[in-house]
C-alpha positions in Angstrom: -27.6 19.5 14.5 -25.3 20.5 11.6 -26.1 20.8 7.7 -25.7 17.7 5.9 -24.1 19.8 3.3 -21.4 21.4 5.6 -20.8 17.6 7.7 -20.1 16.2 3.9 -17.4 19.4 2.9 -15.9 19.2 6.1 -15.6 15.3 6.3 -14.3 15.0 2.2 -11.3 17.0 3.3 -10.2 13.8 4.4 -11.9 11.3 2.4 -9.7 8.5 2.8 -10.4 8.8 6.5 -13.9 9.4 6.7 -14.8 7.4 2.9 -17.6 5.4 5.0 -19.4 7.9 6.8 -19.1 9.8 3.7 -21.0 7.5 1.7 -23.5 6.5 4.4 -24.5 10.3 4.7 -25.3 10.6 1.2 -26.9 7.4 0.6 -29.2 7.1 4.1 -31.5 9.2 5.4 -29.9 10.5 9.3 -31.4 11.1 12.0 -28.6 12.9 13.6 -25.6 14.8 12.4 -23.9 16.8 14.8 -20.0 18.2 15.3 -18.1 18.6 18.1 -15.2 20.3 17.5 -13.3 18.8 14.8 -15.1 15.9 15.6 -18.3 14.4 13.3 -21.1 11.8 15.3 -24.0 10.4 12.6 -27.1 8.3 13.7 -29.0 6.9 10.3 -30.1 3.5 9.9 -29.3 1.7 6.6 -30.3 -2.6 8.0 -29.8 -1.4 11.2 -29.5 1.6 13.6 -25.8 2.9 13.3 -23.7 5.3 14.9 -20.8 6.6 12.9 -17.9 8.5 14.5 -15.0 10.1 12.9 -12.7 11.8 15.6 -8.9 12.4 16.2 -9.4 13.3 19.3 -10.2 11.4 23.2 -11.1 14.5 24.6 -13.3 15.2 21.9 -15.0 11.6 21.8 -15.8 11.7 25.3 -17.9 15.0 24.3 -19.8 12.5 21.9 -20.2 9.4 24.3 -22.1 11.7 26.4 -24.4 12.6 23.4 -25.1 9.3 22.9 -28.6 7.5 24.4 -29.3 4.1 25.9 -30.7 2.8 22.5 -27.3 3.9 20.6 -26.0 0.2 20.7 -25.0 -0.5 17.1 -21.1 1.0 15.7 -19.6 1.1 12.2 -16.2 1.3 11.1 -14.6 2.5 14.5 -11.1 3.0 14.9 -9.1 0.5 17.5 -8.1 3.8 19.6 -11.9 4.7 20.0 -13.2 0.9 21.3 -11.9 1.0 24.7 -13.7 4.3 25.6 -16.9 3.6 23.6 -17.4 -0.2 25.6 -16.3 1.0 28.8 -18.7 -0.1 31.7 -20.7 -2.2 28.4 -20.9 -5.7 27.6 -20.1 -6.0 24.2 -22.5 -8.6 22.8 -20.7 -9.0 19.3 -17.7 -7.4 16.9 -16.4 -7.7 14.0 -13.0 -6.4 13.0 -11.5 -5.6 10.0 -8.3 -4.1 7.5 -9.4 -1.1 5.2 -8.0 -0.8 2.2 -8.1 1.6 -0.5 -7.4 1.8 -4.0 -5.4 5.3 -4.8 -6.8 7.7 -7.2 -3.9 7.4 -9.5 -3.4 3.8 -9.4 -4.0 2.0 -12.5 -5.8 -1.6 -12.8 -6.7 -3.3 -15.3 -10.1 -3.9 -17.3 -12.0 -6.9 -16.6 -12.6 -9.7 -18.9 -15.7 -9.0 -20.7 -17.4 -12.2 -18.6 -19.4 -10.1 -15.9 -22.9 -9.1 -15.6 -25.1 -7.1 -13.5 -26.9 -8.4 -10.3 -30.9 -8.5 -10.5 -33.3 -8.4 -7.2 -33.9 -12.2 -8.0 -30.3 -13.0 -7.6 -30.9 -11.4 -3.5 -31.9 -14.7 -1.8 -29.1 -16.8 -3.4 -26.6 -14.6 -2.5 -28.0 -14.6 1.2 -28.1 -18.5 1.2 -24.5 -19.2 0.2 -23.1 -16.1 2.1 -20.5 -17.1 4.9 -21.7 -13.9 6.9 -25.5 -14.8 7.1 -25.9 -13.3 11.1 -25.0 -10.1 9.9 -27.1 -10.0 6.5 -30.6 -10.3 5.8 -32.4 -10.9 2.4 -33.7 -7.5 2.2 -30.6 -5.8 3.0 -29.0 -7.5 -0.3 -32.4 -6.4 -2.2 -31.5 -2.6 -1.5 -27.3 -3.1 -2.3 -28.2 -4.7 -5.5 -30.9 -1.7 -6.0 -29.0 1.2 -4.6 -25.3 0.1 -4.9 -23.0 -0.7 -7.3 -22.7 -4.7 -7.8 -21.2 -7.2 -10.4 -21.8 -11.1 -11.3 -20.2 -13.7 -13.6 -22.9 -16.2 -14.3 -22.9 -20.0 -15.5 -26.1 -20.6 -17.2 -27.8 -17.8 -15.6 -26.7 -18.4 -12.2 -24.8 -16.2 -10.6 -21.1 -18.3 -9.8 -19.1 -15.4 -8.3 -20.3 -12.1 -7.5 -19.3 -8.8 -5.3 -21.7 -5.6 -4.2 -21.1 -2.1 -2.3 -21.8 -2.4 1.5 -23.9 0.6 2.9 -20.7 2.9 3.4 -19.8 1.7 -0.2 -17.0 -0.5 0.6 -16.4 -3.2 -2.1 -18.1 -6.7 -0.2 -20.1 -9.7 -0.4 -17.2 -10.9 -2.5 -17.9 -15.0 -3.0 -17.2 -17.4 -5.9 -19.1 -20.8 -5.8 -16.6 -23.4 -4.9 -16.7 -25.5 -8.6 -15.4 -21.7 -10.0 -13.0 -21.0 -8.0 -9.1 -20.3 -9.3 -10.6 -19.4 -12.5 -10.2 -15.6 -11.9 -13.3 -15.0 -11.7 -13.0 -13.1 -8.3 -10.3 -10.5 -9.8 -12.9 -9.7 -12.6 -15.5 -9.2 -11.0 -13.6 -6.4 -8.0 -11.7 -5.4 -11.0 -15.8 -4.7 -12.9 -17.0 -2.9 -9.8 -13.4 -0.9 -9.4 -14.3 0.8 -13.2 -18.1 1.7 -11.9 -17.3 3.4 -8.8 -14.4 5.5 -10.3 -16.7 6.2 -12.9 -18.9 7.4 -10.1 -15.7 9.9 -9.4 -15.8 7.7 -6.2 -12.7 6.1 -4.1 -12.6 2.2 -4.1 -12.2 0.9 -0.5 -12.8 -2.5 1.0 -12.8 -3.9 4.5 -11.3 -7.2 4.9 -10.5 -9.4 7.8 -7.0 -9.7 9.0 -7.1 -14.0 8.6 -8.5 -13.7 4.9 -5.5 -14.8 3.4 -6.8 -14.8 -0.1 -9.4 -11.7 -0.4 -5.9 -9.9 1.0 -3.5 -11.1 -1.7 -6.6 -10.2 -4.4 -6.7 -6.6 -3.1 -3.1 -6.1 -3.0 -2.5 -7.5 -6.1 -5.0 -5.4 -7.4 -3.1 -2.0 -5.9 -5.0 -1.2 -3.1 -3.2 -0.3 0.2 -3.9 -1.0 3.6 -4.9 2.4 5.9 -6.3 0.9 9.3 -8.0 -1.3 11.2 -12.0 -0.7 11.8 -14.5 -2.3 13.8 -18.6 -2.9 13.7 -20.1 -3.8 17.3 -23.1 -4.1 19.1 -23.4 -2.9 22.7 -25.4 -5.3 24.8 -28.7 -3.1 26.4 
């Protein structure tokens, strides 16, 4: 088991890389932290039980895939290179792949319009109900992003019509405008709201963003963030 403290110093050297496990580390309590080599595997659970790897290395990985127990089913933000050795001899029973992109320190953005607002608890169950990604959310996990994250709304007579929070690794998601709002820019203000709190935080602004969203893609380059891999979330079958 290594110190939280140390895993965190050594994994910031290269935050861009390990931004996610970063933030999950210092927002969730872990049940494992351990390094092997130059290597970093984390167990915590945030909605579910996750395993987080950051590694440059095969020989190194297969070190860590030994670690690992029957119940270690659940993966966030692997790299492509790592999938083949972490499923092999597994049925996969579900992944979901994605672009990460982040936001440079010195890039500059504008301010939003002064339209947005901040999400409340209430707002939790809406957002659920007209999410396109309802299998891998849960009302309660919105509850805690809106309570522990950082989030941002525009709202039309005190209904939220667009809105965007933090994911547990702090990645910039949930990003949804109703349909009647859309191609009103709403959607820039609000990423461009949330961009100003998490550098504010002294934070790096990342999102995750499937290949085939056409538009969330031509937001976030627009916006000045640049693409840095590929990442994936899967469940092993037991």
């Amino acid at each position: 088991m290594v110190n939280r403290i140390e895993a965190l110093e050594y994994l910031k050297k290269d935050i861009i890389k390990n931004v996610s496990i970063v933030n999950f580390i210092e927002s969730y309590e872990c049940s494992l932290i351990e390094r092997v080599g130059e290597s970093v595997l984390v167990k915590g659970k945030s909605d579910r039980n996750w395993v987080y790897i950051s590694s440059k290395s095969e020989k190194e990985l297969l070190k860590i895939k030994d670690i690992l127990r029957e119940e270690d089913r659940e993966f966030a933000v692997i790299e492509n290179w790592m999938l083949p050795i972490l499923t092999y001899g597994k049925e996969v029973k579900w992944k979901l792949s994605s672009m990460r992109l982040y936001l440079p320190p010195k890039a500059a953005v504008n301010r939003p319009r002064e339209i947005t607002d901040n999400l409340t608890v209430d707002d939790a169950e809406y957002i659920y109900n007209n999410s396109d990604y309802k299998e891998y959310l849960s009302v309660d996990y919105i509850t805690e992003r809106i309570v522990n994250g950082v989030g941002s709304c525009i709202r039309d007579n005190g209904k939220p019509v667009g809105w965007a929070l933090t994911q547990d690794d702090g990645a910039i998601g949930f990003l949804h405008v109703m349909p009647d709002f859309r191609k009103m820019g709403f959607a820039t203000d609000i990423t461009l709201d949330i961009i100003k709190k998490i550098r504010k935080q002294g934070e790096l602004p990342f999102v995750h963003i499937e290949e085939n969203n056409t538009a969330s893609m031509n937001l976030a380059f627009g916006i000045g963030f640049v693409l840095h891999e590929v990442v994936s979330w899967f469940e092993l079958e037991a």
